[in-house]
N, C-alpha and C positions, 0 to 999 in steps of 0.2 A: 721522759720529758721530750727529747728528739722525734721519737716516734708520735708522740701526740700533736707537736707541731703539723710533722709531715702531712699526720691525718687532716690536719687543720687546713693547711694550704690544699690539699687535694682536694678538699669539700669544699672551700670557696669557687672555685669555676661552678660548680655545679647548681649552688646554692644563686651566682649570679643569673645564671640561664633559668631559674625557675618560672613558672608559669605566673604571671599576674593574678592576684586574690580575683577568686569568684564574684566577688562585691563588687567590684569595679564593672565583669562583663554583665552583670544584674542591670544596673544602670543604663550598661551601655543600649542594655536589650530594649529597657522601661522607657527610653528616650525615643527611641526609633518607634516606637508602638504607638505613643503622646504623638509625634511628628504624625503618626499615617492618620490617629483622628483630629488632628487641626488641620490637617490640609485641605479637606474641602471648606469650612467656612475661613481657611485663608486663603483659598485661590478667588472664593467669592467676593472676600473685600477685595483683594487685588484687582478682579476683573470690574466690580461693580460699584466701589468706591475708589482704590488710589490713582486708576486711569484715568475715568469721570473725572476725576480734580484736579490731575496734571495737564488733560486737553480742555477743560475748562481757563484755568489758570493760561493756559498759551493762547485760547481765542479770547481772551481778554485785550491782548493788545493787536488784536486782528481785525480789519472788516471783515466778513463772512458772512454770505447768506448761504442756503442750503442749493445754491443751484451753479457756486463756483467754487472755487479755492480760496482758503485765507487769505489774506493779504496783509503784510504786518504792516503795523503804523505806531506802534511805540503804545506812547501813553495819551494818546488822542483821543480814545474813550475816557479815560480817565478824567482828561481836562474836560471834556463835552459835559461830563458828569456832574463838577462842580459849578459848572453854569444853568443842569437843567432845573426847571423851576418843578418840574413834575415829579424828580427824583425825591428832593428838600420835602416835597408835600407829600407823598407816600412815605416819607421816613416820620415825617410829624404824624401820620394817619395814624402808621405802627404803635410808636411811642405808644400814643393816645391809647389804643386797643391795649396794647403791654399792660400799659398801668391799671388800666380799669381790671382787666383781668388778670393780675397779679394779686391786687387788693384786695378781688369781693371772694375769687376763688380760695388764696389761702387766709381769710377769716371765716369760713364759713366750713372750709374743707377742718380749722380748729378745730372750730364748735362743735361740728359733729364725730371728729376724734375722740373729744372730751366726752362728748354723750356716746360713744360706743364703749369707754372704758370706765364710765360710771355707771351707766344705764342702762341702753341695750346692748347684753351678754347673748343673744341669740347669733346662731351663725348665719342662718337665712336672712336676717336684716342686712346685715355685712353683707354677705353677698348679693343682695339686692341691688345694693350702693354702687355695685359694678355693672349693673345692666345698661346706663346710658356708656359707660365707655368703651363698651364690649359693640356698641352700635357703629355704624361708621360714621364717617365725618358729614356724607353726603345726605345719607336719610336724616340723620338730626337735621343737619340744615333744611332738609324739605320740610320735615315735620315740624320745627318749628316757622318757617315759613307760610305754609297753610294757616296754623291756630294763630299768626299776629296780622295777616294778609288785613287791609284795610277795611275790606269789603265785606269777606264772608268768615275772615279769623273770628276763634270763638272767643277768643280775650280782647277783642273791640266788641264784640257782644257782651260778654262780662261789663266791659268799661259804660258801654252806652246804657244799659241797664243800671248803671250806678248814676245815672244821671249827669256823667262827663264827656266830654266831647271823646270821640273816637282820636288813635294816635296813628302816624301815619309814622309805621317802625321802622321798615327798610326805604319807604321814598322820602321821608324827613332827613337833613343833613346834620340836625341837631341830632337825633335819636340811631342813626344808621349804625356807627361804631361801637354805643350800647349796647344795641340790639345785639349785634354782631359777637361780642363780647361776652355778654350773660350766658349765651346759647353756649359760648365752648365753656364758660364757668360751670353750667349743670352738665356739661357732658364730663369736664375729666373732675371734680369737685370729689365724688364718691374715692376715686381713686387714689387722689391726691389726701384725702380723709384716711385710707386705709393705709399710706403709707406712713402719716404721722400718729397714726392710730398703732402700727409696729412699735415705732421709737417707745411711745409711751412704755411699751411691756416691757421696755429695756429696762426701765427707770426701777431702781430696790425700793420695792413696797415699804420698809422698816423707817425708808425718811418721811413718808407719807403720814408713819404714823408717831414722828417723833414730831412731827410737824404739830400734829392733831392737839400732842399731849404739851407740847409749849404755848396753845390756844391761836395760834394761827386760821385765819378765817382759810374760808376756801379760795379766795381773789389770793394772797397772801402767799398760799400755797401753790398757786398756778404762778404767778409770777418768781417768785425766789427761789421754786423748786421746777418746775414743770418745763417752762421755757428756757432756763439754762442749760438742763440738762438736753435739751432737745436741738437745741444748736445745730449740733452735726445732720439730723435729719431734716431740719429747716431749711438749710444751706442747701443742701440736695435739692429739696424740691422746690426751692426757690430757681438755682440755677438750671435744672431741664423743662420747668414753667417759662420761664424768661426765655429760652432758647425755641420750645413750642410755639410760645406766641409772636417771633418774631417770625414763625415759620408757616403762618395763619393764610393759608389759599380754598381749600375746598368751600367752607361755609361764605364766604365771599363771590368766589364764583359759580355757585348755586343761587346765592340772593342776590344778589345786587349788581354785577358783573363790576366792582368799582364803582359805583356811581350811590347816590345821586350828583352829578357831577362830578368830581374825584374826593370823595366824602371818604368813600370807602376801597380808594385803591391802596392797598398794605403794600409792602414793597417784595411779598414772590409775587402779588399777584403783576406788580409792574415789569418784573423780569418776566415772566409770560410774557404780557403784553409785548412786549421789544421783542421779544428770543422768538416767538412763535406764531403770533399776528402780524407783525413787522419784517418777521425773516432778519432782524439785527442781532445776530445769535452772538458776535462780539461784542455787542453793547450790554447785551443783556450777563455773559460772562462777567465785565469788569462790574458789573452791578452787584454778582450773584457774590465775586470777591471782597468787595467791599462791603457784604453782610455778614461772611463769614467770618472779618477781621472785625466786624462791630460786637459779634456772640462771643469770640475769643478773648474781646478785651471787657466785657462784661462780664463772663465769665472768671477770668483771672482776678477781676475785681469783688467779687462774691466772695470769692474762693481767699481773697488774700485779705479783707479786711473785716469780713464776718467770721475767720477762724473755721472755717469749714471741716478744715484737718484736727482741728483737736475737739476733745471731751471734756467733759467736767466730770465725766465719770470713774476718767483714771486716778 
C-alpha cells in the first residue's frame, strides 16, 4: 500500500508537466489559418470603409474644402442643416422615390415569385430575370432615357400613335421622380423576385397540400400560408430595398442632374452637389451622417417591429 502511494506521488509531477491535448493546438492551428484568410477583406474594410467613416464623421463638424485644412466649428453644419430649405426638399424628393419604389417593386417582384414557383419551372426564365440587374446603374439610366426622351423616345411614339398627347418624363416635375423610380423598379425587380422566390422553396410542400385538401382557395392560401411564412425574407428585402433607394445617385445623374428644378434632387445626389461642386466637403459630411443615422433607424424599425429575426417555421 506504501509503496503504491509513493508510486503515486512520483507520477503526479510528471503527470502535471504533461503536454497539452492535441485538440487544443488543432484549433489553435485552424484559428491562425481563418485569421490569414480574413485578413485581406478585413484590412479592406478597415482601409476602405471604417477610415472613410471615422474622417467622414470628423469633417462633419469641419469647414473644409479640398484646398485647405479643416477647420472645426462644432455643430455649425448641423444647425445650417435644419435651416436648409434645399436639404427638407431633397429629403421629401427621396421619401417620395423610397416609397414608389418600395411599392411597385416588392408587388410585382411577388407576383413574379409566385409565377416562377407555380409556372415557370425553367432555369433560363429565372435567369433571364437577372439580366437588367446584372447591367449597370448607368446604361439602364441611358437606355431608358433614350426610349422615354420627349422627342425621338420610342414610348412617346407608342403614346402618340395611341392617339395621346406625348409625356414629358424626365422635364415634367409631376412625372420626373416616377420615371426615375420605375427604371430602378425593372432594374433590381428580377432580383428581388428571385430572392423571395428562394423563401418560397423553404416553405414544406405538405401545408400546401393540407391547405388544398380543407378547400382553401388559392388567395386563402397565399395569404395564411405564403406570406407568414415569408416574413423573414420579406423583412430582408424590404430593409436592403429601403436602404438602396435611399442611396439612388447614378440614374439621376445621368437623367436629369436634379432637376427639373429640384424635382429630382435625392439627397446623395445633394451631398455631391455640396461635397464636390461646392468644395463644402464638411457640409456635405454632416449631410452624409445624418443619412446614415435615417437608414439605421429605419432599419432598426423594420427589423424590430416586422419581427425580421423570427419564423413561423420554427
Amino acid at each position: 500500500m506504501t509503496t503504491l502511494a509513493k508510486h503515486s506521488r512520483s507520477a503526479s509531477p510528471a503527470a502535471a508537466s504533461s503536454p497539452k491535448p492535441q485538440g487544443s493546438h488543432r484549433r489553435l492551428g485552424d484559428l491562425k489559418i481563418a485569421l490569414l484568410f480574413i485578413a485581406p477583406a478585413m484590412i479592406g474594410f478597415i482601409v476602405f470603409y471604417v477610415v472613410p467613416t471615422i474622417r467622414g464623421l470628423y469633417l462633419s463638424f469641419t469647414e473644409y474644402s479640398i484646398l485647405g485644412e479643416p477647420e472645426w466649428i462644432g455643430l455649425d453644419n448641423y444647425t445650417a442643416i435644419a435651416k436648409d430649405p434645399l436639404f427638407w426638399n431633397s429629403l421629401a424628393v427621396t421619401g417620395q422615390y423610397v416609397f414608389i419604389n418600395i411599392v411597385v417593386q416588392t408587388a410585382l417582384a411577388l407576383g413574379l415569385a409566385l409565377l416562377m414557383h407555380k409556372v415557370a419551372k425553367s432555369t433560363l426564365i429565372r435567369g433571364a430575370l437577372l439580366l437588367p440587374w446584372m447591367m449597370s446603374n448607368v446604361i439602364a439610366a441611358l437606355l431608358w432615357f433614350w426610349m422615354l426622351d420627349y422627342q425621338i423616345g420610342v414610348v412617346n411614339q407608342f403614346i402618340e400613335w395611341a392617339g395621346l398627347p406625348r409625356v414629358a418624363f424626365f422635364g415634367s416635375e409631376e412625372w420626373a421622380i416616377p420615371t426615375q423610380a420605375l427604371i430602378n423598379t425593372w432594374r433590381h425587380m428580377g432580383y428581388t423576385a428571385l430572392l423571395i422566390f428562394a423563401g418560397m422553396q423553404a416553405i414544406p410542400g405538405h401545408l400546401y397540400e393540407v391547405a388544398k385538401l380543407d378547400g382553401a382557395s388559392p388567395f386563402q392560401t397565399f395569404r395564411k400560408i405564403t406570406i407568414p411564412l415569408l416574413r423573414p425574407v420579406l423583412v430582408l428585402v424590404l430593409v436592403v430595398t429601403v436602404i438602396g433607394s435611399f442611396q439612388v445617385f447614378d440614374t439621376v445623374s445621368v437623367t436629369t442632374g436634379g432637376g427639373p428644378v429640384n424635382a429630382t434632387r435625392v439627397i446623395q445626389y445633394y451631398i455631391y452637389q455640396r461635397a464636390f461642386t461646392e468644395s463644402d466637403f464638411g457640409y456635405g459630411s454632416a449631410i452624409a451622417v445624418i443619412l446614415f443615422l435615417i437608414l439605421a433607424l429605419v432599419a432598426f424599425i423594420q427589423m424590430k417591429f416586422l419581427k425580421g429575426n423570427e419564423s413561423d417555421l420554427d
